[in-house]
Phi, psi and omega in degrees: 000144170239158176298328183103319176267150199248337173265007185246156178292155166277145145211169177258171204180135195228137165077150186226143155128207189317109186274137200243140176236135187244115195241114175325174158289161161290157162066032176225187170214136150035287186304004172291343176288356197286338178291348180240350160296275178330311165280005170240337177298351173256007167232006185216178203235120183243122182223087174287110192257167179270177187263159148297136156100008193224168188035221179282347181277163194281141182302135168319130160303322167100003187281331177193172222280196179235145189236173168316312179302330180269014174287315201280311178316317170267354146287031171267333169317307178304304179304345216246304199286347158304335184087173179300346176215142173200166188255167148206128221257104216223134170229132163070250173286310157334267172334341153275335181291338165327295185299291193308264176337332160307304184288347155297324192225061175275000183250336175261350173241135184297300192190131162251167202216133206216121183253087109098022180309106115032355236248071190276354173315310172328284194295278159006293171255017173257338165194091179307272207278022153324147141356272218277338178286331170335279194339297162268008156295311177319302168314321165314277199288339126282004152299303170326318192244349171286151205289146207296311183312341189248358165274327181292325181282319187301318177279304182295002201263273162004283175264342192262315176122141202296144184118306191325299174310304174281006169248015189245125158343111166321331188281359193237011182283319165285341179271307182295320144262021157273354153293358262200278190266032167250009153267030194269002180254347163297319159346283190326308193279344219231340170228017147254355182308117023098334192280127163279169175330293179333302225295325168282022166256005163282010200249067168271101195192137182285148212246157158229124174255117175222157174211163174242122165350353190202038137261180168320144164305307169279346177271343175268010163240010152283315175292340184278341168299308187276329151323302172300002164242354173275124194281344162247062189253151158270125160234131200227087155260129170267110196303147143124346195250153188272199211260333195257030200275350176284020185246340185265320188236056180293341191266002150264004201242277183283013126316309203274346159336290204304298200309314160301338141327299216307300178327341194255000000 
């Protein structure tokens, strides 16, 4: 299904009854919702829009740069087809346009549910030079300045664990990197977004936060940062898994997903 407008996001939809809006990962598309579209679809209304530059939604125009708020600006055919309540549900860069779109549509939300939200901003000014902000600046800037094929291994090496890229199929390699690079403007927002910390803690509405152990360094100290202000969080780690389980480990991820609708 589409907005319809070239300038709105595409998105897809399953199911009836209470609506959960799911917002991807970078270098990803909608379709990572579908093991959870499926399990949710016979009690909730799922509605996964793609991001710019993905799937089927229209590419960042690129006239300047971009932030979270116009990620949210181009998911309103979703946010509109969720309706007045709705849960939301966000992984990785996904999990910031999430944060972010929560203090927007806080009178509309049910419950939010966050893998490992991506909000390097966060991390960025409360301890620049720590570990873990070093860590994805580096990445940030070879992702950035590097020739597109050594930015697609440097990223995916990166969030999946080193070995990935090479162990990945020539036929699929060319997909992963214009995927790469049509996230490149998420940079900006995800490690510039302007909103502080504090500011989610206006987000009284029950949180599920999970993250895994043999993740990354900067994504488990974006999550301990945002945890530690959201005042109704769950935070649930899963031992053994990495920054990419819900696209890898959906039948470790989306049980818990599930349970935690039902609970609220």
């Amino acid at each position: 299904m589409s907005g319809g407008n070239p300038a709105k996001a595409y998105f897809r939809e399953a199911g009836s009854g209470p609506a959960v809006v799911c917002l991807h990962c970078s270098a990803s598309t909608s379709g990572q919702w579908r093991p959870l579209m499926e399990q949710l679809a016979g009690r909730y209304r799922v509605v996964a829009p793609d991001l710019y530059g993905c799937g089927k939604s229209p590419a960042w125009t690129g006239e300047r740069p971009m932030w979270l708020d116009d990620q949210t600006d181009l998911l309103a055919p979703a946010f509109e087809r969720a309706g007045e309540r709705f849960h939301l549900i966000g992984h990785s860069y996904g999990g910031a346009i999430a944060l972010k779109a929560a203090l927007r549509f806080t009178k509309k939300l049910e419950s939010l549910v966050l893998y490992e939200p991506v909000l390097f901003s966060v991390l960025l000014d409360a301890a620049p030079h720590s570990p873990a902000a070093r860590e994805i600046m580096a990445v940030r800037d070879d992702v950035l300045a590097w020739e597109p094929a050594a930015a697609a291994e440097r990223f995916i090496d990166y969030w999946m664990g080193k070995g990935t890229w090479a162990a990945t199929p020539d036929s699929r390699r060319a997909t992963l990197v214009d995927a790469v690079q049509a996230q490149t403007p998420e940079w900006h927002s995800a490690c510039n977004e302007p909103t502080p910390l504090e500011a989610f803690a206006a987000l009284d509405v029950p949180a599920l936060l999970m993250t895994g152990t043999s993740s990354t360094a900067a994504a488990r100290a974006v999550a301990r940062l945002v945890g530690g202000v959201l005042p109704r969080v769950q935070v649930e780690e899963i031992e053994g898994l990495g920054h990419m389980a819900p696209v890898t480990h959906p039948g470790a991820v989306n049980p818990r997903i599930e349970r935690f609708l039902a609970e609220i």
